[in-house]
N, C-alpha and C positions, 0 to 999 in steps of 0.2 A: 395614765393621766396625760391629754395636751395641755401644755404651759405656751403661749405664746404671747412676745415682745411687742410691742407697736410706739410710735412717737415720729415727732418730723425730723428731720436729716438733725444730725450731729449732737443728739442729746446723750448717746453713748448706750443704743439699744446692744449692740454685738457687743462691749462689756458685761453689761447687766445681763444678757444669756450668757455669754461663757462663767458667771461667778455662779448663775445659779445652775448649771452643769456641774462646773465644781463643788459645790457643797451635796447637790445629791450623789455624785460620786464619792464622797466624802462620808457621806451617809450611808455607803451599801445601797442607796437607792437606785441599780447596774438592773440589766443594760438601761442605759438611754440613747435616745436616737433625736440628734442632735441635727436640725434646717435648719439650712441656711436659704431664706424664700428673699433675700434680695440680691436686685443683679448687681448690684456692684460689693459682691460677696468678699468679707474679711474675717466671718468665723470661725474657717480652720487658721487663720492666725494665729486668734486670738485661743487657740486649742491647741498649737503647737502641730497641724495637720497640715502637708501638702494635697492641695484639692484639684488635681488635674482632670474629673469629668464630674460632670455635673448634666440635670435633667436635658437642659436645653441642647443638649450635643444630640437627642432624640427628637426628630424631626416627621413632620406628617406623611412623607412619603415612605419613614422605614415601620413608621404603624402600618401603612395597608398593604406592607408585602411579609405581612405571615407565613411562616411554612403551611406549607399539607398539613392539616392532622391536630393545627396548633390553633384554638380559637385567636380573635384581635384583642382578646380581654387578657386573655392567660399571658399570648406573647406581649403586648404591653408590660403587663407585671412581671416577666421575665427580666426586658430589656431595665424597665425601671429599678430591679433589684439589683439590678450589676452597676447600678452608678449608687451603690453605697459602699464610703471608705470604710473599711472595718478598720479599728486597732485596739490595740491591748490594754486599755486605759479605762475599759468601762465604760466606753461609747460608742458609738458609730456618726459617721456624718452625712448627707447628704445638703447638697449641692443644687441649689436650682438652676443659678448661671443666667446667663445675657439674653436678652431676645434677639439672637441674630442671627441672621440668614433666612432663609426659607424655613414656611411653616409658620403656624399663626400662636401668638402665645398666652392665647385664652387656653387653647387645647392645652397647654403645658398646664396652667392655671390648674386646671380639671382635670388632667391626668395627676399633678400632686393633691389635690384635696381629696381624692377617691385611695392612692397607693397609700396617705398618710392614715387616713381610717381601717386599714386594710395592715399596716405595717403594725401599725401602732399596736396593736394584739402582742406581737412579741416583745415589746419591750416594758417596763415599767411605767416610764417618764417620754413622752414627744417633747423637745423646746425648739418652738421655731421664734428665730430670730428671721424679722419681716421686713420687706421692705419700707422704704421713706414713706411717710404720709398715710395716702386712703386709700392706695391701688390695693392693697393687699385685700383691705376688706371691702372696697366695691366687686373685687372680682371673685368674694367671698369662698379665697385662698383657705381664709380662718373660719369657714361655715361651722365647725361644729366645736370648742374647744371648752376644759375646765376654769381655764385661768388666762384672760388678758391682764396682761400688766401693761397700759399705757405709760411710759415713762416723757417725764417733761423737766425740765432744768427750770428752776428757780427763778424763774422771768416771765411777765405777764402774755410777752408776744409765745414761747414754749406752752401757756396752760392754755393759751386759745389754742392752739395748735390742738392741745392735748383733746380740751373740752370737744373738737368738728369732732375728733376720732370719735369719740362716743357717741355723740348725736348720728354719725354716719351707722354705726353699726347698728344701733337702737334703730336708724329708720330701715333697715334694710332686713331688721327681723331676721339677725344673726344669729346662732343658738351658741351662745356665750355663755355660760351659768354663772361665772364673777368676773366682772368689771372692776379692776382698781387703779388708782393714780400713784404710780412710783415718781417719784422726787431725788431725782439725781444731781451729782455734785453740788451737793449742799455745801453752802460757805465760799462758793469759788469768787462771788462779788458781791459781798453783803448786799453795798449801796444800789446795785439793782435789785435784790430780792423784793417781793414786795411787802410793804410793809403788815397788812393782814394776812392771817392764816392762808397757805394757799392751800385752798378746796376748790373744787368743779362740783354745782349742785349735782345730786342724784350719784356722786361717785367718793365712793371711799377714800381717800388718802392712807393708802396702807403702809408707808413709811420713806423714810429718807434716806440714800446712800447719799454718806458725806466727801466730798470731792479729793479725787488723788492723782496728781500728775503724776503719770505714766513717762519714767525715762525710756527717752530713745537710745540710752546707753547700756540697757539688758535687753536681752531675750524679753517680747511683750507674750510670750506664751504663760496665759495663766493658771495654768494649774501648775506650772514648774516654779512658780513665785508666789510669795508670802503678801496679802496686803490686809494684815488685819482688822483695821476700824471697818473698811470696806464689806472684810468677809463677815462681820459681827452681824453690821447691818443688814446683809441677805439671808442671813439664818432666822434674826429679828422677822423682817419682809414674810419668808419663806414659811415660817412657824404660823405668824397672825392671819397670811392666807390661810391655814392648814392645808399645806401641801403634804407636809409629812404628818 
């Protein structure tokens, strides 16, 4: 099954995938194989992973120099299975990284949506944490997945945000099978919330994780830390999708 994250910058999408890695770890739900599809990459962070390569260290010119012997499809899937972190935890990571330098990063775009369909066979669970906004699924990064969870913070400017997301992927005739609106840190400023139910028509409101500041004074690796209410609420999330 692919799980993947979406919403605009700072609603707390790399939280919300690293708790739901944790609870399917949690769950015997192993292997997962854990994207990180935005370049300004903090989910081995928040995994407790050092992430030193990632897709984009693979550039156009080391695609068209294949060995002898070795198709440009195989050695692609070669090079691309060597930038996944393995560890011992019951996951693995991969890395998409920065658009920089030479080489174009559509091709990157399209070299991960093909290895992720292609990987994804060995493991149980895909959860790609995506990048900010609509690059992910204009460049239809997320062409084929079980579960988007759009995540939006409790503020009217976050549910527009939220609502383009789905009207973008709706027009672009993404094969999505469930669209839902996760509702993150709940409670963190009443007097902005809005006052009606926040729903986006045409999309579910599949539940609320309620707001927890994160000290800068532990380790923010979370599967090495306890945060209850939070975790309740992604089992809640996690169950009413039927993921497990």
């Amino acid at each position: 099954m692919i799980i993947a994250v979406a919403g605009k910058g700072g609603v707390g999408k790399s939280t919300i995938t690293a708790l739901i890695i944790k609870h399917l770890i949690k769950r015997g739900q192993t292997p997962v194989l854990a994207v990180d599809a935005d370049p300004n990459a903090n989910l081995g962070y928040y995994l407790g992973v050092e992430c030193d390569v990632s897709i984009s260290d693979l550039r156009e010119d080391e695609f068209k120099n294949n060995p002898t012997g070795i198709s440009k499809v195989d050695w692609l899937d070669l090079k691309t299975q060597e930038c996944i972190i393995e560890t011992n935890s019951g996951f693995d990571i991969l890395v998409m990284g920065k658009p920089e330098g030479p080489g174009c990063y559509c091709a990157v775009n399209n070299l991960l949506r093909t290895f992720i369909k292609k990987i994804g066979q060995q493991y149980k669970f895909v959860v790609i944490d995506n990048e900010a906004g609509l690059e992910h699924i204009s460049r239809r990064t997320n062409e084929e997945v079980d579960v988007l969870f759009i995540v939006a913070e409790p503020t009217k400017i976050s549910l527009i945000a939220a609502e383009n997301v789905k009207k973008t992927a709706e027009a672009l005739g993404s094969k999505i099978k469930n669209k839902y609106l996760l509702i993150n840190k709940k409670g963190i400023d009443k007097e902005k919330e809005p006052s009606n139910n926040m729903n986006i028509s045409g999309l579910e409101t599949i539940g609320y994780v309620r707001y927890n500041n994160f000290s800068s004074n532990f380790d923010n690796n979370i599967l090495n830390n306890k945060y209850m209410e939070i975790e309740k609420d992604i089992e809640g999330i996690l169950n009413k999708a039927e993921v497990l």
